[in-house]
N, C-alpha and C positions, 0 to 999 in steps of 0.2 A: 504494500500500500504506500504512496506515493505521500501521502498527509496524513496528520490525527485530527480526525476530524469532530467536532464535539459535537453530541447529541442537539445540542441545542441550535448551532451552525448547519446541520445536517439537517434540521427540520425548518428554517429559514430555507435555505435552497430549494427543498422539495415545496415549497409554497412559492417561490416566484428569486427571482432576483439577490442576489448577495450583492451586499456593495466591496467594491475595492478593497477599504479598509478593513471590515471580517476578514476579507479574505488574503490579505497581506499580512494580518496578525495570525492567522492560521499555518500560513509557510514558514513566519518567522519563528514560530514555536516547533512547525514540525521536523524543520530542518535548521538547526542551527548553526553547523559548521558552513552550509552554502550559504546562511543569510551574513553571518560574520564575515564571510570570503568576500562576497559582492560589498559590503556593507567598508570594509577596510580600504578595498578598490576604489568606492565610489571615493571617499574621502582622500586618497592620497591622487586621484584624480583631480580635484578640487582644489590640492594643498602644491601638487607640483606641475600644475600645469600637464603642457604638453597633446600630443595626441590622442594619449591610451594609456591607463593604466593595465598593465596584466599580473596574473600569477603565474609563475613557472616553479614553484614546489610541488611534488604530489602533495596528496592528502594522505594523515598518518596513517590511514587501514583503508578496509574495504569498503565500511559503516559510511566515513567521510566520504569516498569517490562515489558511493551510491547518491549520496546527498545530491551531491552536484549532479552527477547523471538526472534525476527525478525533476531538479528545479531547472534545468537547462534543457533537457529534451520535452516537456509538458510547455505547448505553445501557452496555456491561460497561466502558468504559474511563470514562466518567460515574460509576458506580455507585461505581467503585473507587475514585479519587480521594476521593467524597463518604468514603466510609469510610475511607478512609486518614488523612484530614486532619478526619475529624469534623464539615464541614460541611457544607449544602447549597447546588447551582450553581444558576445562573440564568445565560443567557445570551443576548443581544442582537445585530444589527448587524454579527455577525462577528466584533466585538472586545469589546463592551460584556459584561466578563464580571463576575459579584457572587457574591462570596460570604455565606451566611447562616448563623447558629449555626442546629444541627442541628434543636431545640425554640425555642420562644418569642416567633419571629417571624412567625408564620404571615400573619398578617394587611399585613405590610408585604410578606415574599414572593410574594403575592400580587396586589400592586399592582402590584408591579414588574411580574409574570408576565403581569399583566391584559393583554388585548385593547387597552383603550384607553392603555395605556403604552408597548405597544409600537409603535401607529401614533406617537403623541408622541412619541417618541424615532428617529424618520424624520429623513432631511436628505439633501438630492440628493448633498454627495460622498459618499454612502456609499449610493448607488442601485447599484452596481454591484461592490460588496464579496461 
């Protein structure tokens, strides 16, 4: 299961509409090490300028790369974040995750995004992530 989703949360949805906030408080609790990840990104994004913030550490175990797997491949849990935090993800390798201000980088978000960055950004221990 991708979220902990609380009885109460889960009974608002099945009657209509969640708002953003529920449901950004939901990911932030059920996933903490991707909300910390993104969450440290956005700010040193903020703090040093620049194009992009990324991480290039793995995650210490499994538990953590699942995190990020869950909150990054799930378009409405992707979406939310982007909008929560104002900017746009990019994500690599499992761990390799970037963040970019929402406007104005198009052209480096797209390198990163490229085809040929993401075979260049291969490495065997991480054939198996």
């Amino acid at each position: 299961m991708s979220l902990d989703v609380s009885p109460a949360l889960l009974a608002r949805a099945e009657r209509g509409e969640v708002d953003d906030g529920e449901f950004i408080d939901c990911v932030r609790v059920s996933l903490p090490f991707a909300w910390e990840m993104i969450s440290t990104l956005v700010a040193r994004l903020k703090v040093d300028g620049g194009p992009f913030a990324d991480n290039t550490t793995p995650p210490p175990d499994e538990h953590a790369r699942g995190e990020l797997l869950r909150a990054l491949a799930s378009d409405a849990i992707r979406g939310a974040l982007e909008r929560h935090f104002g900017v746009r993800l990019a994500f690599q390798n499992c761990h390799r995750v970037a963040v970019f201000p929402p406007v104005g980088q198009e052209d480096v978000h797209a390198r990163f995004t490229s085809v040929r960055n993401q075979l260049l950004n291969q490495s065997p221990e991480l054939r198996d992530c």
